[in-house]
C-alpha positions in Angstrom: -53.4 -68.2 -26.6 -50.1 -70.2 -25.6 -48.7 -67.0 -24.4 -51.4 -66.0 -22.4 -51.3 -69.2 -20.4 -47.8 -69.3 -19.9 -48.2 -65.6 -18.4 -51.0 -66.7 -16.0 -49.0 -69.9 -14.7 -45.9 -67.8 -14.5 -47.5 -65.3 -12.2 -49.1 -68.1 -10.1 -45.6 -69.3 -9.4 -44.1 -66.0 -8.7 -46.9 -64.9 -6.3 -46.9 -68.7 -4.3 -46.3 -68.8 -0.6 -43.6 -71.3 -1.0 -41.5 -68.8 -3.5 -41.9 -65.7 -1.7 -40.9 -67.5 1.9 -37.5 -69.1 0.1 -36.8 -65.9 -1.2 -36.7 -64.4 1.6 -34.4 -66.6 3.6 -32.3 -66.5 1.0 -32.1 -62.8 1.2 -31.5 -62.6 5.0 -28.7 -65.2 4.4 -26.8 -63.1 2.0 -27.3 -60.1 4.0 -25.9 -62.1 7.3 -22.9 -63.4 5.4 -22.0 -60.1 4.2 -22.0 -58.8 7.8 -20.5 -61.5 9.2 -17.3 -61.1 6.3 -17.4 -57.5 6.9 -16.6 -58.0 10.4 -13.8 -60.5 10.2 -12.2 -58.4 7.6 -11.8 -55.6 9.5 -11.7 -56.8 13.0 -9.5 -54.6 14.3 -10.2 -51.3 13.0 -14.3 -51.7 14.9 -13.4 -51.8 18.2 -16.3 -49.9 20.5 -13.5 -48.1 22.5 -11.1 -45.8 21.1 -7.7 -46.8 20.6 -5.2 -44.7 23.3 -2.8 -42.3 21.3 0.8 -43.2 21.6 3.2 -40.4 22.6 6.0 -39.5 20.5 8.6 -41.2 20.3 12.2 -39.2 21.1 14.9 -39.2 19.3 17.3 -42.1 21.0 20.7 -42.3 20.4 22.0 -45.9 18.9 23.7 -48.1 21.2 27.8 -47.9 19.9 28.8 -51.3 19.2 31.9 -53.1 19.5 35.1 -52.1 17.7 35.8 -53.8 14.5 39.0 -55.2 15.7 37.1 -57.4 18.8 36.1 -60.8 19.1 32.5 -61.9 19.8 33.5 -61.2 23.7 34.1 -57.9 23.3 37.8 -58.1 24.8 40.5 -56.1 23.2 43.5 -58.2 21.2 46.6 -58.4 23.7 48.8 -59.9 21.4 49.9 -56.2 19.4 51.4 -55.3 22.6 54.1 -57.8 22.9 
């Protein structure tokens, strides 16, 4: 008999307005924060317009740097002349 009365208050519980309405909100929230973390996680990569392609890049020569033998000017040592 106790279990039969535990089974009918349990479903009275279960099936209250009050029960079903919080678990509801509590649903939507979960499914909002999820959203919301999805798009601050990928921010970047959901833009509505497509990203423009970038051409190629050529092959540049490096700019040719100072001799070793030069000062942080870049003037040539005089003194090996003399």
């Amino acid at each position: 008999m106790f279990n039969a009365e535990i089974r009918k208050l349990l479903i009275q519980v279960i099936t209250s307005w009050q029960v079903i309405v919080v678990t509801v909100v509590l649903v939507l929230y979960i499914f909002i924060v999820n959203y919301v973390g999805r798009l601050y996680q990928g921010g970047t990569n959901r833009s509505l317009l497509p990203k423009p392609r970038k051409a190629p890049k050529e092959d540049v020569p490096e700019a040719v740097g100072p001799s070793e033998g030069a000062d942080e000017l870049g003037l040539e040592d005089d003194t090996r002349k003399g």
